[in-house]
Residue, then its C-alpha position, 0 to 999 in steps of 0.5 A: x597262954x599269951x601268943x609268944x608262949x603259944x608260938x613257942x609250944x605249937x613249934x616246940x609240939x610241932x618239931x616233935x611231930x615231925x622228928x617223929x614222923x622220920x621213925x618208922x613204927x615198927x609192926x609188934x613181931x611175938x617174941x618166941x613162946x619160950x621167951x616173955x616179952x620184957x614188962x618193963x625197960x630203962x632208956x639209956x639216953x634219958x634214964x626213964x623206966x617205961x612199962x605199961x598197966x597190967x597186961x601189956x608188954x614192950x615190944x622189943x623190936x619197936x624201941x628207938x633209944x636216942x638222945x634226941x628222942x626216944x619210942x616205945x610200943x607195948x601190945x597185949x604180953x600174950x599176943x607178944x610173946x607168941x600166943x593168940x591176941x585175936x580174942x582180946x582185941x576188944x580188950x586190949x590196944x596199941x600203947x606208945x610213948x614218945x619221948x622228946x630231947x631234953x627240954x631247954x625252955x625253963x617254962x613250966x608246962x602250960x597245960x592249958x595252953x597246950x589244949x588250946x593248941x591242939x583246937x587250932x588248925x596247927x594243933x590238928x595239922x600235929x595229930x595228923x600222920x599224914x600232916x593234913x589238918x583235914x584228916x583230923x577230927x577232934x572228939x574233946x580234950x581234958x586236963x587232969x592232974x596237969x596232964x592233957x588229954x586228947x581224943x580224936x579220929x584221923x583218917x590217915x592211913x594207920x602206921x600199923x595195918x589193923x589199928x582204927x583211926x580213933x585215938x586217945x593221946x596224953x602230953x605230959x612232963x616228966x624227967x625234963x622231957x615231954x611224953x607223948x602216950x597214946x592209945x589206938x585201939x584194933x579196928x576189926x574190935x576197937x576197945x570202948x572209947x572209955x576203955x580206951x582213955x581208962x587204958x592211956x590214964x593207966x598207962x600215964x600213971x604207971x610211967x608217973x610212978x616210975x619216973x617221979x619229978 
C-alpha cells in the first residue's frame, strides 16, 4: 500500500476507533430464566444479521443501532438468559462487532495494507482503549481469505470488569461496511489463544454466511 492509501485507511480505522470509543460497552445483564437471549438480530440501519458460533447469544441491552455505526456484544446464551456461566469461562469469551457508516471510498480493501497499519505506531495507539500506544503489545497478525487478523495484549483497564487484556480482532468488508469482530477472553479462566482465534474465525464466518457481498 503506497503512503496515500495508508493515510487514508489509518485515518479512516483511526475515526473508527474513536466514534467507538464514545460508546459506552454496556456489562452483559441475563435476560430472565423464562425468556432466551435472542441468537440472532437484524440492524435496521445497514440490514446485516448479526449472530455468533454455536453457544453464543446477543446481549439485547448491548446493541447500538445507528446510521453512523452500529455495536453488538454476544456472551455464553446460558450466562445470558440467567444460568451460571462460571464453569464455562474457560470455554467461552467476549465476542463483539463493531460496524462502521457506510463506506465512500470505492477502494478495494487492502488487506495488506491494513496489516501493515496496525505494526505501526498509529495502528497501536487504534487498538489501544485508553488511546496509548504503550499500552499495546502486538502478538502477530494474518491475512486469511482477505480478512485480517490481529492478536494483541493492551494493558488498559477492560470496559467490562473481568475480561483479560489479551484479544484476537478481525477487520473485514461486508454490506459496504468495515466490521470490526473481537474476541476477549475471562481473566480468572482466559480461553486458549487458539481457542480464542478459533472462536473470532467462527464468529466472522458466520456474520460472512449471513451477510454474502
Amino acid at each position: 500500500m503506497d503512503r496515500l492509501k495508508m493515510g487514508l485507511w489509518g485515518g479512516f480505522v483511526l475515526g473508527l476507533a474513536l466514534a467507538l470509543s464514545a460508546c459506552q460497552m454496556a456489562v452483559p445483564t441475563p435476560a430472565t430464566a423464562t425468556k432466551a437471549a435472542p441468537r440472532e438480530i437484524r440492524l435496521s440501519s445497514s440490514g446485516l444479521a448479526v449472530a455468533g458460533p454455536t453457544g453464543f447469544c446477543i446481549d439485547p441491552g448491548s446493541v447500538k443501532d445507528e446510521q453512523g455505526g452500529s455495536f453488538v456484544l454476544l456472551g455464553s446464551c446460558t450466562g445470558l438468559s440467567g444460568g451460571s456461566n462460571l464453569g464455562r469461562k474457560a470455554s467461552t469469551a467476549v465476542l463483539t462487532l463493531s460496524v462502521s457508516g457506510p463506506l465512500t471510498d470505492a477502494t478495494p480493501f487492502d488487506a495488506a495494507g491494513v496489516q501493515a497499519f496496525f505494526v505501526s505506531d498509529a495502528g497501536r495507539t487504534v487498538l489501544s482503549r485508553s488511546g496509548n500506544m504503550a499500552t499495546v503489545t502486538l502478538l502477530g497478525s494474518a491475512i486469511e481469505g482477505g480478512t485480517v487478523f490481529v492478536h494483541a495484549r493492551d494493558t488498559s483497564a477492560p470496559m467490562i470488569n473481568g475480561l483479560d487484556d489479551e484479544y484476537w480482532r478481525a477487520f473485514f468488508v461486508s454490506g459496504g461496511r468495515l466490521m470490526t469482530a473481537t474476541a476477549t477472553p475471562f481473566s480468572q479462566a482466559p480461553m486458549s489463544s487458539e481457542g480464542l482465534k478459533i472462536a473470532l474465525k467462527q464468529f466472522a464466518g458466520v456474520l460472512a454466511r449471513k451477510n454474502p457481498t
